[in-house]
N, C-alpha and C positions, 0 to 999 in steps of 0.2 A: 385569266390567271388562276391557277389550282391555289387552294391554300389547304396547309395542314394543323393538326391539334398539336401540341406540346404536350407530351404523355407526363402522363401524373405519377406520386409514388406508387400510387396503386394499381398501376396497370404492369400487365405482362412485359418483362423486358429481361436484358442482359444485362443490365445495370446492377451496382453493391447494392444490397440489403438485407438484415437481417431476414433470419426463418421466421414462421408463423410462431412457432417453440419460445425464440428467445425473443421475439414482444413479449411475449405470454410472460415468459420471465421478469422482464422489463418491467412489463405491468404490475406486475406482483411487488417487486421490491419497489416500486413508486406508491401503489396503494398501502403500503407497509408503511413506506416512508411518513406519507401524508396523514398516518392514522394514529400511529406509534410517536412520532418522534414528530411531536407538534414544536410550533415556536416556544410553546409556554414551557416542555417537558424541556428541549433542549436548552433553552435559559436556564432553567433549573438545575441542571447538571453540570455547566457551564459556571454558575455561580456556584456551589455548593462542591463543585469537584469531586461529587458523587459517582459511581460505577452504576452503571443501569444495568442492575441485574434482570429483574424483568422483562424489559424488555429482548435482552438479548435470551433470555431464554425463548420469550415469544419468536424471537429469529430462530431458533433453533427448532422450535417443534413446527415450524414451517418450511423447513430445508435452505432458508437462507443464511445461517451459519455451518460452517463445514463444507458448501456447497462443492468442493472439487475433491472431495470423499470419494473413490474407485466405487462401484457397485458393489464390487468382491466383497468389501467390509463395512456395507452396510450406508453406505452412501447415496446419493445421486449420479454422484460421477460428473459434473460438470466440467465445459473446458474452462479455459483461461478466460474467452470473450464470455463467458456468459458471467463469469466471476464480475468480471470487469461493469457488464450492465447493472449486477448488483451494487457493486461498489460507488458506481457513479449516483444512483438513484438513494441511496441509504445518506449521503456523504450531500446530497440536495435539502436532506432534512436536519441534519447535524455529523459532519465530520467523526467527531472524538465519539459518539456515541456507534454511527459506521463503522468506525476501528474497533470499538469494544467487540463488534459483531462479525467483523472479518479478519482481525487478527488471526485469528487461531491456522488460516490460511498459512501464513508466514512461517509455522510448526509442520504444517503438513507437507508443503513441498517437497523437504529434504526426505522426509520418513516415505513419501511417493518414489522419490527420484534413486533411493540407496538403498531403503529398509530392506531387511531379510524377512519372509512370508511371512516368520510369528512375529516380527516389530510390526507389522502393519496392521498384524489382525489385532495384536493386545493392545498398540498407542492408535492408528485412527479408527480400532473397534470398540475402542472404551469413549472416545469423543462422539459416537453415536448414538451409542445406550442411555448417556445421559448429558447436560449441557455442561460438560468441559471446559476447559482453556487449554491451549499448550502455548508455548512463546518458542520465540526466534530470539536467541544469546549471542549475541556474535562480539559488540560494542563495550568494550573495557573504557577505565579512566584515565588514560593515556593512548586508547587508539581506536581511532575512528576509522580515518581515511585509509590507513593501511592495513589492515588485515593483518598482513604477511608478518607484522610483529605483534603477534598475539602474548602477553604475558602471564595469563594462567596458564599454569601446566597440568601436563599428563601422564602420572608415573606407571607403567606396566607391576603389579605386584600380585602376582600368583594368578587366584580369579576375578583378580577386582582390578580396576585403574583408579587410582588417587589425585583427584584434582584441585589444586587449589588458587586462589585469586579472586578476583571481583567483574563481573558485569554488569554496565551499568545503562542506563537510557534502555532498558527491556522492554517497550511495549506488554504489558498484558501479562508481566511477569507476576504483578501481585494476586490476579484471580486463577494464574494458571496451576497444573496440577502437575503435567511435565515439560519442560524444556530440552531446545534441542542445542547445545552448549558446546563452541569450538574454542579446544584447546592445543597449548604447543607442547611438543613431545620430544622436541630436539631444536633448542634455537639457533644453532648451528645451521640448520638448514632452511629455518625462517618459513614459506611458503610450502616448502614440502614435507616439513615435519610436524606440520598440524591434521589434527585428528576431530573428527563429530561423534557426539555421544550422544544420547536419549538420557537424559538425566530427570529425573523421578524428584519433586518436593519434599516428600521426606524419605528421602534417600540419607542413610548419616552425613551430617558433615554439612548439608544443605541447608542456607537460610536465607531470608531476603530484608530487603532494610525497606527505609521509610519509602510512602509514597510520594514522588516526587510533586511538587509541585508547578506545572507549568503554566506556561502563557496562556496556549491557546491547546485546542482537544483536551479540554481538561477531566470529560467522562472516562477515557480511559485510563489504568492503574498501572503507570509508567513506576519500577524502583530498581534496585539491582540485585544481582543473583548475586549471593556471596558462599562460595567452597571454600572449606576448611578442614584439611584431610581428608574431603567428601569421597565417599567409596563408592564406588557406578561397578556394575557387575558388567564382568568383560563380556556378555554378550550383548550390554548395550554400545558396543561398539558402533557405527553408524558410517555404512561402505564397508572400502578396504581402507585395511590402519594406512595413516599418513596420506589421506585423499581427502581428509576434509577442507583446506584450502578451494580445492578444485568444485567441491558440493556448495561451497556456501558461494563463490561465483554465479555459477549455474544456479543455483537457486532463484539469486537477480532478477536473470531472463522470464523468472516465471510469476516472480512477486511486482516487479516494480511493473507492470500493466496497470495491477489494484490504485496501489499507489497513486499513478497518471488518472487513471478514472476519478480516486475521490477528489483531486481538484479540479476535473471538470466538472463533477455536481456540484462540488461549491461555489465554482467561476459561473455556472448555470443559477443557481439557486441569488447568486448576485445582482445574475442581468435583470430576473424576473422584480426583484425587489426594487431595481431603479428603473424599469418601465412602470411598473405600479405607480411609484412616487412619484415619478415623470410625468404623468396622465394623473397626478393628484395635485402639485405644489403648480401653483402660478406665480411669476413676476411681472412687471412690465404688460398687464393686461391678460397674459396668455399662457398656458400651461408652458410647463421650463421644455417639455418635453419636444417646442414646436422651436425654440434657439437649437441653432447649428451647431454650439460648442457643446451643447450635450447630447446631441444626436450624432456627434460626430466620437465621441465618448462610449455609448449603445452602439454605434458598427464595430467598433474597432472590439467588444466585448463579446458581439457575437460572429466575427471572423474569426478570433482565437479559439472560441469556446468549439464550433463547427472543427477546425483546422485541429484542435486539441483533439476532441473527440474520435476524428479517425485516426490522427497518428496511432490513440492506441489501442482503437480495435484491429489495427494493423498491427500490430506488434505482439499482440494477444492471439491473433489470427494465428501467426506464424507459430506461437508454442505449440498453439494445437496440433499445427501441420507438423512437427518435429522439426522444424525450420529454426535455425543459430537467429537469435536475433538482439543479440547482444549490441550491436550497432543500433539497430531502429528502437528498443526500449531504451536505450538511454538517450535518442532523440527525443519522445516521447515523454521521459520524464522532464528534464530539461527545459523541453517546452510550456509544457503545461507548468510546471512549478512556477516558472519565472512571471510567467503570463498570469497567472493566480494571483502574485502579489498587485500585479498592476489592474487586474479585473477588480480585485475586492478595493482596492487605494481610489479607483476612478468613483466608486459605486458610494464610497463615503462621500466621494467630491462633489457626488451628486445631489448626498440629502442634505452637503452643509453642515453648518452646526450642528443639525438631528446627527447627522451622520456619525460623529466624532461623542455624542451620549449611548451609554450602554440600554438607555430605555430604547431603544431599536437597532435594528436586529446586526448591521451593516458592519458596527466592529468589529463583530468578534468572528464574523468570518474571517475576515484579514488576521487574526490571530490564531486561528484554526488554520492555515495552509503554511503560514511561513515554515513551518517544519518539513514541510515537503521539498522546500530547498538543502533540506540537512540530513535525513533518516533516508535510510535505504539510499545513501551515495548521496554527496553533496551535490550542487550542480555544479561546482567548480569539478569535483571528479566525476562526471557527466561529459562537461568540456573536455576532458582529456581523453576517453574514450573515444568519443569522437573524432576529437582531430587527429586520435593516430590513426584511426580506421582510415580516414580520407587521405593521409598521408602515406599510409602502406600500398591504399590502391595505386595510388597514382605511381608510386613508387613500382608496383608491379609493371605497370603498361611500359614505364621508362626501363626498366629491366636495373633498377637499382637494386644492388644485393642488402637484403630486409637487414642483412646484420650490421649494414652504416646507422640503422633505426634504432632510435631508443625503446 
């Protein structure tokens, strides 16, 4: 009887796997991670609700901030999946301080996907020359979930557009320099008469308020943009007028990858911490880690964590390719979010009492991700994406006309 080998990752095959490039990548934002953003550094930031400027400068002069910067203006050029191995390996060492580092991401999209050549070269050529911020504005204090009734406005006046109202939950808005700010320009028409702007910090009229204080990612400098007669020069226009609805969508598909990745570094950064303490805490004679109720707790953390991680190198995948993947990124988020809160909840269960004190390490993951059920699309509107998508398909085969469809 012949017998054969079971081919390893390293051999020759047809099978998924990263290039040699994006290990290399890979590697790089883990030995960052592991160097930079120690336990002790991330407690401290975490406690203190400090911004780590340095270190995200150090992300910067190693091309892991701004990383999907075009070459044209001074960039790497990165795709989405390699964004994504950033984000996962930064977000294993601490979340909120990952975010301070890849934020600026969430500005750049739209200025990629709309800008006119000189917005590109003056907003993501000035994020090159030196370590920058910009932020993503979208989220006012009465609308989350819907967009489509944005209540800052957009007054057209000669060379200027005048915007006023409040943004609020802005990521990265307190160290940023410009923001990219969607405002309504005809609430008549609700989705179709909002507009994106490149708005400038001190632009007149621009100001921001306190730093918020939150649960968890508390190194990043979450406050709100506040316009007041703000005057934006009508060449910061951003697209064609009355298409900003349509951009900060599309954005979505190219942000929430990042998103999906940094809770699998932290649902990653989870497992490793209760195999450690599993292989360290005994009961009943024998380490915990050899009972079936916490070994059964460890599979089910690294099924998801495996399962999480390609949903969204798939879906990252696909930006690259020019590929719609508005369906599979919001599987993607969804998954991973939900699955987050239950990785890091299991991972305290595991150390027990330790688990449930902030002298180790275990809580304040679980307060580091829960936002990822809420920023960039809840997962309640996640769930609805989705089931229309499976609904219209199905709906196509049956030859149902899409306009019985909500």
């Amino acid at each position: 009887m012949s017998t054969t080998t079971a081919p390893t990752a390293t051999d020759q095959g047809p099978w998924f796997r990263l290039s040699a490039e994006q290990e290399e990548i890979r590697k790089l934002a883990r030995d960052f991670s592991d160097k930079e953003i120690t336990p002790e550094v991330a407690e401290h930031h975490d406690r203190e609700g400090s911004y780590p400027y340095e270190i995200a400068k150090k992300g910067w002069e190693i091309g892991l901030m701004n990383c999907i910067v075009p070459e044209a203006y001074g960039g790497l050029g990165m795709g989405a999946l390699e964004e994504c191995l950033i984000a996962e390996e930064l977000a294993h060492g601490c979340m909120g301080i990952s975010l301070s580092i890849m934020a600026n991401n969430l500005g750049i999209v739209p200025v990629k996907l709309a800008g006119t050549e000189e917005q590109k070269k003056k907003y993501l050529g000035m994020l090159m020359e030196e370590p920058l911020h910009c932020a993503y504005a979208l989220t006012e204090p009465e609308i989350g979930s819907d967009p489509a009734g944005l209540k800052m406005s957009a007054v057209k006046k000669g060379d200027k557009w005048i915007l006023n109202g409040v943004k609020r939950w802005i990521t990265g808005a307190g160290v940023s320099d410009w923001f990219v700010v969607f405002a309504q320009s005809d609430p008549e028409k609700r989705h179709k008469g909002i507009n994106a702007f490149i708005v400038e910090k001190d632009h007149p009229g621009v100001s921001l308020g306190k730093k918020e204080d939150m649960m968890g990612q508390r190194a990043s400098f979450t406050c709100d943009i506040n316009c007041d007669d703000a005057e934006i020069p009508a060449e910061n226009l951003l697209g064609e007028e009355n298409s900003g609805f349509y951009l900060a969508m599309r954005s979505f598909q190219f942000t929430r990858p990042a998103i999906a990745a940094g809770a699998v570094g932290v649902c990653q950064n989870a497992l490793d911490h209760s195999l450690r303490y599993a292989l360290e805490r005994k009961t009943f004679g024998t380490y915990i880690a050899n009972h079936q109720g916490v070994q059964f707790m460890l599979a089910d953390m690294a099924r998801d964590i495996m399962a999480g991680r390609l949903l969204t190198w798939q879906c990252a995948w696909m930006c690259d390719q020019g590929i719609d993947n508005n369906y599979e990124v919001a599987v993607a988020k969804l998954f991973t979010a939900d699955r987050a809160m239950r990785i890091t909840d299991d991972a305290i269960q595991i150390f027990g009492g330790y688990g449930y004190s902030k002298e180790y390490p275990v809580e304040k993951l679980l307060r580091d991700v829960k936002v990822c059920q809420i920023y960039e699309g809840t997962s309640q509107i996640q769930k609805v994406i989705i089931g229309r998508h499976v609904v219209r398909e199905m709906a196509k085969k049956m030859g149902i006309d899409p306009k019985e469809l909500r």
